[in-house]
N, C-alpha and C positions, 0 to 999 in steps of 0.2 A: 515150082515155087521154092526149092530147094534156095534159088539166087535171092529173087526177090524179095522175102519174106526176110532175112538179116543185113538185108542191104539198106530196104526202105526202112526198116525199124531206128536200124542205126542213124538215117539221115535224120528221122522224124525226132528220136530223140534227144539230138543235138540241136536242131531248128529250137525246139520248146523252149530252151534255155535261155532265148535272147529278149523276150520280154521279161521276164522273170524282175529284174534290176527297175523296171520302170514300173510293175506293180507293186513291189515291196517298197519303192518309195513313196508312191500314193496310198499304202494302208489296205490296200486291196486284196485281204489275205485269199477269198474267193479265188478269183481270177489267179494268184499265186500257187493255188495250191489246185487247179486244173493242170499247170504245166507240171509242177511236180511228179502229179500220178499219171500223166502224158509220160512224163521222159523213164518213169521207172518203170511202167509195162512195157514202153517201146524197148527197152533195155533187156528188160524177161522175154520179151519175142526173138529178139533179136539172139540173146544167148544162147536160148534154148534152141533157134530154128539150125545152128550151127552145132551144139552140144549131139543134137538127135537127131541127125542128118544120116539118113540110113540104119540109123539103132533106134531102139527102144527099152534096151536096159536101161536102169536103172542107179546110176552111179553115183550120187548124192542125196541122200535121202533127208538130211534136214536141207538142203535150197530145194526140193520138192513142196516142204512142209512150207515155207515162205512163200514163194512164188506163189503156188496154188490158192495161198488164201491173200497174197495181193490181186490174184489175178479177180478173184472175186469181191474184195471189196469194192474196185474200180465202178463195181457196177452201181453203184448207189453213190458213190463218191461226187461223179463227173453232175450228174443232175442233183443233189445236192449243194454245190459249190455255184452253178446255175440257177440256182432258188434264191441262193445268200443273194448273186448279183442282183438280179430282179427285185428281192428285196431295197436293199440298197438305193438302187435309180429311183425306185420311185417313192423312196421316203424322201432322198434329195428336189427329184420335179416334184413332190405335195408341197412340201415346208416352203420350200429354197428359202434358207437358212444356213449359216454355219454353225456349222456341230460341234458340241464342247467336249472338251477333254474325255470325260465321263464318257458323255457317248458314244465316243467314238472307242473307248477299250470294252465299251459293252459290246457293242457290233463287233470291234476285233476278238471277243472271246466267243461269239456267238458262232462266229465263222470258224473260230480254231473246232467249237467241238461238232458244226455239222461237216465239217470240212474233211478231218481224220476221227475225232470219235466216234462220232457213226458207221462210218464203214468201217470200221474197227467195232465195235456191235457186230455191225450185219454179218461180216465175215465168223465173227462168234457165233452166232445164231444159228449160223449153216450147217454146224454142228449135229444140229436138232436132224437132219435129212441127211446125213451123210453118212452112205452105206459103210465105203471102205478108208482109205487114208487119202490115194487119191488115183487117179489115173494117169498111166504114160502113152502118149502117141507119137508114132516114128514122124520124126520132121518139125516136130510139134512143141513137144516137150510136155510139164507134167498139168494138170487140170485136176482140178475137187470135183469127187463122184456126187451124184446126186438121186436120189432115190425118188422118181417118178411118182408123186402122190398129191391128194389135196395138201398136205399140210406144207409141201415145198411148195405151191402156189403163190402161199400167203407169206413162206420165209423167203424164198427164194426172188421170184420174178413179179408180185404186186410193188413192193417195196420201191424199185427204180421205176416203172411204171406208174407209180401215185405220185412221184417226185419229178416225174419230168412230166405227165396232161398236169400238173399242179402248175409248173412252169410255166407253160405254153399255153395251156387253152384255160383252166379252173379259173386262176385268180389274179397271181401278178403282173404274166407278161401282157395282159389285156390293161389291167390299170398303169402299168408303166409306162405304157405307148399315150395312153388317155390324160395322162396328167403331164410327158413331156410334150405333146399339139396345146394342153391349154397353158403350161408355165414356162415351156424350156427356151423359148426366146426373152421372154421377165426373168429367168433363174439366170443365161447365157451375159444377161447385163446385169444386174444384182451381183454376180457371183466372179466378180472380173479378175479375182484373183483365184480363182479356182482352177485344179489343173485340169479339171471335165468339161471340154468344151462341147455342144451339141455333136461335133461329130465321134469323137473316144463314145457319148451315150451311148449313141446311135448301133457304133461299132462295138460295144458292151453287150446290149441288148440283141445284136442279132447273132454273136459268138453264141452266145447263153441256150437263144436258139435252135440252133445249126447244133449245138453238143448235144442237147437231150434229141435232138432228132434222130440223131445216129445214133444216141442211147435206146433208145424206142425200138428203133430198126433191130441192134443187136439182142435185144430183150425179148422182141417177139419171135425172132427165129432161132434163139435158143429153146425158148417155152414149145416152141412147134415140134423142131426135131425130138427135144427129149419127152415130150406128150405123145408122140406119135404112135405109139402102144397104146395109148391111154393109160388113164389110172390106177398104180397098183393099189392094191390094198396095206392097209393102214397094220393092219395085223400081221401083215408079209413081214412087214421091215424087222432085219437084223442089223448091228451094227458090228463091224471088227474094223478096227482103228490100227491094226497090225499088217492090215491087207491090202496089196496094190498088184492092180491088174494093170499091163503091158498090153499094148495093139501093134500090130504091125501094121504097115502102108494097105497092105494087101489084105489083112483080114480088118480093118478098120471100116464100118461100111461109111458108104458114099456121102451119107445124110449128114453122119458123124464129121467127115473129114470138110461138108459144104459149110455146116457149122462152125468149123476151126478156123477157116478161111475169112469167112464175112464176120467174126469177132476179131480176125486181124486188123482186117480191112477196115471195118468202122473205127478202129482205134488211130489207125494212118492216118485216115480221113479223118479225125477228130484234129489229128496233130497237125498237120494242116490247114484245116479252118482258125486252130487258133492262133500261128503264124500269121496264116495270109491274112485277115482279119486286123492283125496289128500293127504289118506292115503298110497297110492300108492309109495311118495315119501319120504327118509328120514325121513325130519321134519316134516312130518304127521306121520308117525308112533312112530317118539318121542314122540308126543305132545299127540297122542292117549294115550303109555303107560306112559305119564305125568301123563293123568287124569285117566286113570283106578288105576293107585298108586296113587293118591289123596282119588276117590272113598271108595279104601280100605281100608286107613288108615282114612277116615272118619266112615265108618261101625267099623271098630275094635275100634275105639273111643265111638261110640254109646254103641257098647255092651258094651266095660267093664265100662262107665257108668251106664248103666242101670243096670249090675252086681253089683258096688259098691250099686245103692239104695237100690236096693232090700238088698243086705246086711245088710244094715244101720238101715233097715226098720226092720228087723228080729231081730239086736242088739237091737233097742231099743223097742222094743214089749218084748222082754227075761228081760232087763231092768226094766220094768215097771209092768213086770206081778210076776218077780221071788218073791218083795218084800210085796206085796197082799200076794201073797200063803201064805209065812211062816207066 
C-alpha cells in the first residue's frame, strides 16, 4: 500500500475540486463543503502516506496536532453536510416556491455551522476521551488516541452514526424521495428557471446517500476494532496531552493496521462517488471536458516550449562553436 495509498489520495483530491465552482454558484454550501473535507483528508493521506513511509517517527509535531483532529472531525462532517442536502430537496419538492433572500442566507448560515462548526465541536469534544496527544503509524501517519469506554460511544461514534440513520432511514431521506414522486414534475415546470433540474435532485439525493453509507461502514469498523477489548473502566482513564506513542508496521497489530485501510478506503470511495455522481450530469461532463481541454493545451504548450529551448540551445551552441572552428 506504500504506492497506492498517496497516489489514489492525490488523484481523489484533485478530482473533488471540479465541482466545487458549480455548487458555490448555486448556493449549495453543503454539497461545497463535502468536497472541501474530500480534498483536505485526501491531502493528509496522501502527505502522510509518503512523510511515513517506512518511519514512524515523529517529526512535526504541531501538523500531527492538525491533521489528527481534521482527521476526526471528517467524521461527523461528511453526514452532516448530507442532512443539510436532504434538508434542502425536500423543503424545495414540499413548497416548490422560490426562496427569498432571507431564506436562503438563513439556510446558507445554517450549512456554514452544521458544515464546519460542528465538527469543529465534535473534534473539541474528543478531547473528553483522549488518552494521549495522538498516535503515529508507519505508512500511516498521525491519528487521535481514543480511550475505549462508554463515554467515547456517546462522544465519539453515536454522533456520525445518529447523523447519517437520521439521513437515510429516520426522517429526510424517506420524505425527500416522497415529496419529489408527488411534486418534482409540478416543481420541474413551475420552477423553469431553476438551476435543479429532476435529474441534479436525483443525483443530489443519491451522493447524500452513498456518503453516509461509507460514513456507516467506516463508523462501525472503527467502533469494532477499538471495542474489541471491550469496555475499559471509566475510573482507569488518565490523560497526558504530552504523550505520543509510535507503531511500527510490525508491531502495529493487524486489526489496527485493517482499520487504517478501510478508513482510507471509504474516504477514496467517498471521493469518487462524489465526482462520478456529478459528472453524471450535463455540466459535469462540460466542465470535465473544460478541463481535460485545458490540460491539453497546457501539455502541448509545455512541449513546444520546451522544443523551442532545446532549439535555441542547439542554435546557439552552432553559433558559437562554428566561428572557433574556422
Amino acid at each position: 500500500m506504500q504506492i497506492e495509498i498517496p497516489v489514489l489520495s492525490f488523484i481523489s483530491a484533485v478530482l473533488v475540486l471540479f465541482p466545487l465552482p458549480c455548487y458555490f454558484r448555486a448556493g449549495n454550501i453543503a454539497a461545497m463543503s463535502i468536497g472541501m473535507w474530500l480534498f483536505v483528508v485526501n491531502m493528509i493521506d496522501a502527505i502522510d502516506a509518503l512523510q511515513w513511509t517506512g518511519a514512524y517517527q515523529i517529526p512535526f509535531l504541531f501538523w500531527c496536532d492538525i491533521t489528527s483532529a481534521l482527521m476526526t472531525a471528517i467524521n461527523v462532517a461528511i453526514p452532516a453536510a448530507c442532512l443539510c442536502i436532504c434538508i434542502h430537496l425536500e423543503r424545495m419538492a414540499s413548497f416548490c416556491q422560490m426562496s427569498t433572500s432571507v431564506t436562503k442566507r438563513r439556510r446558507i448560515l445554517l450549512e456554514c455551522l452544521m458544515c464546519f462548526g460542528v465538527p469543529l465541536v465534535y473534534a473539541a469534544l474528543h478531547l473528553i476521551v483522549q488518552p494521549r496527544r495522538f498516535d503515529v503509524y508507519e505508512n500511516f501517519g498521525c491519528r487521535s488516541a481514543i480511550y475505549p469506554t462508554m463515554v467515547a460511544l456517546f462522544v465519539v461514534w453515536i454522533p456520525p452514526l445518529a447523523l447519517s440513520l437520521l439521513t437515510i432511514i429516520f426522517f429526510f431521506a424517506g420524505i425527500t424521495w416522497r415529496h419529489f414522486l408527488l411534486h418534482g414534475v409540478q416543481c420541474s415546470r413551475t420552477r423553469a428557471s431553476s438551476s435543479l433540474t429532476s435529474g441534479a435532485y436525483i443525483r443530489l439525493v443519491s451522493m447524500a446517500v452513498s456518503e453516509v453509507i461509507c460514513t456507516i461502514t467506516a463508523t462501525v469498523v472503527a467502533m469494532t476494532f477499538n471495542l474489541s477489548s471491550g469496555l475499559a473502566p471509566w475510573a482507569d482513564f488518565t490523560r497526558d496531552l504530552t504523550k505520543v506513542l509510535s507503531f511500527s508496521s510490525a508491531a502495529t497489530p493487524k486489526s489496527i493496521t485493517a482499520m487504517l485501510i478501510t478508513e482510507w478506503a471509504m474516504v477514496v470511495a467517498q471521493s469518487f462517488l462524489f465526482i462520478g455522481l456529478f459528472v453524471l450530469g450535463v455540466e459535469g461532463r462540460s466542465r470535465l471536458h473544460e478541463a481535460l481541454q485545458a490540460m491539453r493545451r497546457a501539455l502541448t504548450f509545455c512541449e513546444r516550449r520546451s522544443t523551442s529551448i532545446a532549439e535555441l540551445k542547439g542554435t546557439s551552441m552552432i553559433a558559437w562553436y562554428v566561428p572557433w572552428y574556422h
